[in-house]
MIDODO-577301 format. One record per residue (C-alpha): y, z, x. Coordinates in steps of 0.02 Angstrom, whole numbers, padded with zeros to 5 digits, always signed. Example, Ala and Ser with C-alpha at 12.3 -4.5 7.8 and 13.67 -1.06 7.14 Angstrom:
% residues 2
-00225+00390+00615 -00053+00357+00684 
//
This chain:
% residues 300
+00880-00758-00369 +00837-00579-00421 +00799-00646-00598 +00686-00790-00525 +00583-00660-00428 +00567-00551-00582 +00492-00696-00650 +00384-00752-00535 +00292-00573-00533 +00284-00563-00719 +00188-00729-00691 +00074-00671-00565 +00046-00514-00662 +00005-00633-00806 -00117-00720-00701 -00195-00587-00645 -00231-00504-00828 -00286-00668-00875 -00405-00691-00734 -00503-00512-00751 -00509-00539-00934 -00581-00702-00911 -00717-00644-00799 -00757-00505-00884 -00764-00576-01062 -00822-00746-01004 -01005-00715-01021 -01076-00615-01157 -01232-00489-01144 -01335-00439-01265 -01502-00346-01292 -01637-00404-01450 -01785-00281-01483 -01926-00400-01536 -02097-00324-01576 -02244-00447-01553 -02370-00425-01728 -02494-00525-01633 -02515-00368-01518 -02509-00211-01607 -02316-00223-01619 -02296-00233-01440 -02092-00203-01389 -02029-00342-01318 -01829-00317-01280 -01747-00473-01217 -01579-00471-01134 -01473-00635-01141 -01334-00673-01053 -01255-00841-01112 -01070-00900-01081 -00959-00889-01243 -00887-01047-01249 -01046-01132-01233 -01127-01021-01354 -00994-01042-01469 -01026-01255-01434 -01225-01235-01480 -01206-01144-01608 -01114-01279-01699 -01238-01412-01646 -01111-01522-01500 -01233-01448-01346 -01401-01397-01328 -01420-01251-01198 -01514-01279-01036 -01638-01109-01020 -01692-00993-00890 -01812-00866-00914 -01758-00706-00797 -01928-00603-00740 -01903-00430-00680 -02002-00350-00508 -02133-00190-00554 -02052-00031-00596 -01881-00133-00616 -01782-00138-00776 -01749-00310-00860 -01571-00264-00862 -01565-00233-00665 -01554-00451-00621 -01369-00471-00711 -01308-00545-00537 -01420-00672-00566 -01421-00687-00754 -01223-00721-00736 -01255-00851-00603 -01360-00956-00744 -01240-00910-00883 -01101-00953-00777 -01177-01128-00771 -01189-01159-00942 -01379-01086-00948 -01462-00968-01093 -01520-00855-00975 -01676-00714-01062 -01743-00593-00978 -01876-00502-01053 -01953-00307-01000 -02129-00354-00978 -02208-00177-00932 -02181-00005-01048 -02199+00192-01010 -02344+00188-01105 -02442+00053-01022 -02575+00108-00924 -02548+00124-00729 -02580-00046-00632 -02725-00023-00503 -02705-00134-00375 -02894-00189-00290 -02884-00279-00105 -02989-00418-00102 -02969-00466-00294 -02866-00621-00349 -02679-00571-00329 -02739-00401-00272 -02797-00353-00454 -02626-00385-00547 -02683-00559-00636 -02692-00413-00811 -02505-00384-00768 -02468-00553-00716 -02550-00641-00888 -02472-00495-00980 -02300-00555-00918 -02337-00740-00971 -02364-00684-01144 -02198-00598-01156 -02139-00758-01099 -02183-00862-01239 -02158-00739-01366 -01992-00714-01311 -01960-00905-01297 -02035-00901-01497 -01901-00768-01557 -01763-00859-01466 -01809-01032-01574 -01765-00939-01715 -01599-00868-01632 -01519-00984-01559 -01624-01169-01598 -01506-01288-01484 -01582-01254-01338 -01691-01332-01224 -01867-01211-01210 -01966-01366-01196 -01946-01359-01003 -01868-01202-00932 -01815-01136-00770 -01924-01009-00720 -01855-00854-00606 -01914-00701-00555 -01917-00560-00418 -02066-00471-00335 -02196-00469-00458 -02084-00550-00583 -02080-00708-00451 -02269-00703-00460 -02257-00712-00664 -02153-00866-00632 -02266-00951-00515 -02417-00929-00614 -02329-00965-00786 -02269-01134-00669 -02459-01137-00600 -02514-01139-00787 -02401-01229-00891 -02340-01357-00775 -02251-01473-00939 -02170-01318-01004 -02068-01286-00826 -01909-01362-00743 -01859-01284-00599 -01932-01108-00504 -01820-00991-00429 -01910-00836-00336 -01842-00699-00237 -01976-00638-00128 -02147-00652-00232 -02305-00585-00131 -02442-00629-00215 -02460-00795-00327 -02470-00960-00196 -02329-01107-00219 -02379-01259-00317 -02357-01400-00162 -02394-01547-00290 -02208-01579-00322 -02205-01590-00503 -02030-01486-00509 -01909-01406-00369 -01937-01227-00325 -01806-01109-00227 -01878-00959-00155 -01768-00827-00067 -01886-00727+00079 -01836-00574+00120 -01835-00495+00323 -01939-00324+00255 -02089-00248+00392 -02123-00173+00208 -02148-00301+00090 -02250-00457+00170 -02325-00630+00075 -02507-00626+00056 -02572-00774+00186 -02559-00934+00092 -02422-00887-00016 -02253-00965+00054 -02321-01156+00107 -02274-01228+00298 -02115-01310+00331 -02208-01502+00327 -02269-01434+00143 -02108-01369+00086 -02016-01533+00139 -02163-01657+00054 -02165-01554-00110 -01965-01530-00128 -01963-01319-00094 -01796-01261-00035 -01877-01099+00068 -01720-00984+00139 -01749-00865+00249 -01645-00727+00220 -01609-00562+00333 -01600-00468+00186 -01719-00318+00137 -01855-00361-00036 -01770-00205-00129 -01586-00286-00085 -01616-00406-00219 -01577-00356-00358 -01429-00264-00440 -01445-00111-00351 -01421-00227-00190 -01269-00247-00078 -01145-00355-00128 -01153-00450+00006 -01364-00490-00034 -01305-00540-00179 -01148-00643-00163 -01253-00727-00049 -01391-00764-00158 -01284-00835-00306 -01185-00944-00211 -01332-01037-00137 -01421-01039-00303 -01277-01117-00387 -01284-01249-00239 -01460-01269-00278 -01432-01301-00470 -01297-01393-00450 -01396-01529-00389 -01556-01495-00473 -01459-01527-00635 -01383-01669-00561 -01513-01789-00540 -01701-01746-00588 -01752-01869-00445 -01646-01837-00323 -01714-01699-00183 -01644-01537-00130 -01624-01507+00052 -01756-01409+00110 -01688-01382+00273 -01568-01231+00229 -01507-01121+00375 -01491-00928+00354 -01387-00872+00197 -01310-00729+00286 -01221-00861+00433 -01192-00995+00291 -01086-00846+00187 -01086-00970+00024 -00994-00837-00096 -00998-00797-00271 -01023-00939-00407 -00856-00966-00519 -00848-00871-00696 -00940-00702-00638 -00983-00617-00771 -00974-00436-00795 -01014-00303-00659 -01188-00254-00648 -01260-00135-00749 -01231+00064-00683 -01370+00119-00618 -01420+00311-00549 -01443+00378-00390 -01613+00387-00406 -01661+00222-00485 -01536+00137-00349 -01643+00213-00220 -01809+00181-00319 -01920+00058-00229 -02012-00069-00292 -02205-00075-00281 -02303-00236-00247 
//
């Protein structure tokens, strides 16, 4: 009896080890410095975040990687989104997220009254990151699907995605935002968005941004209403934001990937009473980050 129970810990403790090592090596980060000739060297630095076994299964040519492009908020590090970079990988996804803006960038003036209050400079500048990212990663890793990507961002880095959506329609998949302000939905249905609004007096939608309910449910856009704050998502973010957040994105992949034609409920109650959890194979804990930057806030 005292043997068998000896045993059965040694087991446990077995599972255990082998459960934290999976989820911490399951899902493998890494950051590329690219430098774009085309304008004056520009740094580009693209993190990816791609599961290991499936990496391991593209690179010798059985599967060809599904890709989402990861868009970061102003004054936000492309590194701060791993919660949601993991819930991609964890699906089987490439995920890339580039840094779009640099400390030596000049200042953004924002201008009320001017298309997307003045940030369509920012907002194209982000789009070419974009594709030269999506050019560096051919040469990287080719079995992968940028043809038609899914497009993700928060804050201002939502806005890249809707107007990189807005503008090159045949190149997109699927949009994920978290709170974007600024660039309007497209309501023609061409591919399913999922946008996660935030419950911040702070940070409000310019008027014609988010569409009605009746437009959401014609043109397939899963809108959830969340009663988190804009800042809360990202990695700096309670856990609870974003357990909350991957485990309804996963719900929302799971059947975009399934069928193409088949709809996503639009009609999603509150994340916070629907408590969906984390997705399976989390990947690493997010990324340290200091006192200040975890208090930083982001500007729209």
């Amino acid at each position: 009896m005292k043997r068998g129970i000896i045993v059965l810990l040694s087991l446990s403790v077995l599972v255990a080890v082998g459960y934290f090592t999976a989820s911490k090596w399951a899902i493998r980060h890494e950051t590329i410095a690219f430098h774009d000739a085309s304008r004056d060297n520009r740094l580009v630095a693209v993190n990816i975040a791609v599961r290991r076994d499936k990496a391991m299964q593209a690179d010798a040519g059985l599967i060809k990687l599904p890709v989402a492009v990861l868009n970061h908020g102003n004054t936000v590090k492309h590194t701060e989104y791993s919660f949601l970079a993991n819930a991609f990988a964890a699906r089987g996804y490439l995920a890339i997220s580039p840094q779009h803006d640099l400390p030596t960038d000049p200042p953004m003036v924002t201008k009320v009254g001017e298309l997307y209050v003045g940030r369509l400079p920012q907002i194209q500048r982000g789009v070419a990151n974009i594709h030269f990212a999506i050019g560096e990663m051919k040469k990287i890793q080719p079995n992968a699907d940028y043809e038609k990507v899914t497009m993700v961002g928060h804050s201002m880095g939502g806005d890249i995605s809707m107007y990189f959506a807005r503008t090159y329609p045949d190149e997109v998949k699927k949009v994920v935002t978290l709170d974007n302000l600024r660039v309007p939905f497209l309501t023609d249905g061409k591919f399913k968005i999922l946008s996660f609004r935030s419950k911040d007096t702070q940070f409000k939608p310019d008027p014609g941004v988010v569409p009605d309910d009746e437009q959401c449910e014609q043109a397939g856009i899963t809108v959830v209403n969340t009663g988190f704050r804009h800042n809360d998502m990202r990695d700096t973010g309670p856990d609870e934001a974003k357990a909350s957040i991957q485990g309804m994105l996963d719900k929302f992949l799971a059947e975009a990937d399934r069928s193409a034609l088949k709809p996503v409920p639009t009609k999603v109650p509150d994340i916070l009473t629907t408590s969906p959890g984390p997705v399976p194979l989390p990947g690493p804990a997010p990324l340290a980050s200091s006192p200040a930057s975890k208090n930083r806030p982001v500007t729209n």
